[in-house]
PLY file of the C-alpha trace (Angstrom):
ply
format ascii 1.0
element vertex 95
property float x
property float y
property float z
element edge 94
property int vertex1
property int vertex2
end_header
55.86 -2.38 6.43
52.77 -0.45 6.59
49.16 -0.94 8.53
46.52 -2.98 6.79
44.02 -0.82 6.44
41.53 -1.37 3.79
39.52 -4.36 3.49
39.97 -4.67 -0.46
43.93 -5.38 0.19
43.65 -8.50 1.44
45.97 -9.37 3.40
47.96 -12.11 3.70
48.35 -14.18 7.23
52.50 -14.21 6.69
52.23 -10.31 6.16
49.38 -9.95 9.91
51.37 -12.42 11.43
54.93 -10.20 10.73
53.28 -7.29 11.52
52.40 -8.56 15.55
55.90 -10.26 15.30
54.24 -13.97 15.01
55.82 -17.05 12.92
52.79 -17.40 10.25
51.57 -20.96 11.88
51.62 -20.10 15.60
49.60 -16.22 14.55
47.05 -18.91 12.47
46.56 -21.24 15.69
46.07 -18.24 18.02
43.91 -16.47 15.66
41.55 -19.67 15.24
41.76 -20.25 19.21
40.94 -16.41 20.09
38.21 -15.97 16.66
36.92 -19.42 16.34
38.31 -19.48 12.90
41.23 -19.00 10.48
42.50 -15.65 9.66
41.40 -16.22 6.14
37.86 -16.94 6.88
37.53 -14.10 9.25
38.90 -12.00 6.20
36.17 -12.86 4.22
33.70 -12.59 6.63
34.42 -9.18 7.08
34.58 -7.93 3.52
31.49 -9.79 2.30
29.57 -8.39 5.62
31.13 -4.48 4.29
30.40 -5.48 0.76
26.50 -6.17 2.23
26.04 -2.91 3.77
27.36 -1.32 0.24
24.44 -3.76 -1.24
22.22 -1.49 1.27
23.21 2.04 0.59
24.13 2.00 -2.93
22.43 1.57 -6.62
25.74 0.15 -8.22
25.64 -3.46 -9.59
26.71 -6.79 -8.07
29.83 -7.03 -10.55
30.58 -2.93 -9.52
30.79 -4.09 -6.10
32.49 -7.47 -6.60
35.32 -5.35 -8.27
35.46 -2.50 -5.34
35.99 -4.92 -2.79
38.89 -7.26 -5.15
36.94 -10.24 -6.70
38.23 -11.05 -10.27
34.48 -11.91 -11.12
31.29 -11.92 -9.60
30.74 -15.28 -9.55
33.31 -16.26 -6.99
31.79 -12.77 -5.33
28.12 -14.05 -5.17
29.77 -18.20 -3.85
31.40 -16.19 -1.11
27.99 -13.84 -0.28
26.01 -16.42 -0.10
28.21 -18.59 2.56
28.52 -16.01 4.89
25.15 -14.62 4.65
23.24 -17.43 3.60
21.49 -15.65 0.33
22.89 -14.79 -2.97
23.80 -10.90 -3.65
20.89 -10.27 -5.76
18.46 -11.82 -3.05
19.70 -9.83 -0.63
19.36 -6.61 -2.25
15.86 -6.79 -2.86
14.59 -8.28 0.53
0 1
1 2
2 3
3 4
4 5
5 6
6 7
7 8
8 9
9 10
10 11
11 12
12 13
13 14
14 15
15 16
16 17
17 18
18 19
19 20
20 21
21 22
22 23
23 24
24 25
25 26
26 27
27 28
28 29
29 30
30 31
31 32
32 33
33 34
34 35
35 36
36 37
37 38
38 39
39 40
40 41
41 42
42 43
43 44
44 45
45 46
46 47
47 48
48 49
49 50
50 51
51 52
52 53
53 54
54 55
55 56
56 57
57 58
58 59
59 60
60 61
61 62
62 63
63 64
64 65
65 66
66 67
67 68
68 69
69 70
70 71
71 72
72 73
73 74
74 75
75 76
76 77
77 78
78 79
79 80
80 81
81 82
82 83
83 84
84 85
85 86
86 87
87 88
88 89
89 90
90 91
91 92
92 93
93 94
């Protein structure tokens, strides 16, 4: 099995924890222990903080960028933006 590399794979915790040679459950509990959170979460947090910075430096729309980075719409997209950095997509853009 190959690195995870790119942030719009995501990964699954069975398929991070194989890859350090972890059972699934004792990779999750060590993860949360060491990050302060689930693998999951931490997943998220990084892709919505990229997807952010694309907000930033590019002119393409919300749904353009919901798509890049894997979201089947942007509605689940914008739920996700919002929890992690506390605004919608479309505020953050033009603060």
């Amino acid at each position: 099995m190959g690195g995870w590399k790119e942030l719009t794979e995501r990964p699954r915790v069975a398929d991070l924890a194989q890859m350090v040679g972890l059972s699934p459950d004792y990779f999750t509990r060590t993860f949360r222990r060491t990050y302060g959170m689930p693998p999951r979460e931490w997943i998220i947090r990084q892709i919505i903080q990229h997807a952010a910075a694309h907000l930033d430096r590019t002119g393409k729309s919300i749904a353009q960028i919901a798509a890049f980075y894997g979201y089947p719409d942007s509605f689940l997209f914008s739920q996700q933006f919002k929890s992690v950095m506390g605004v919608p997509p479309q505020v953050y853009r033009v603060r």
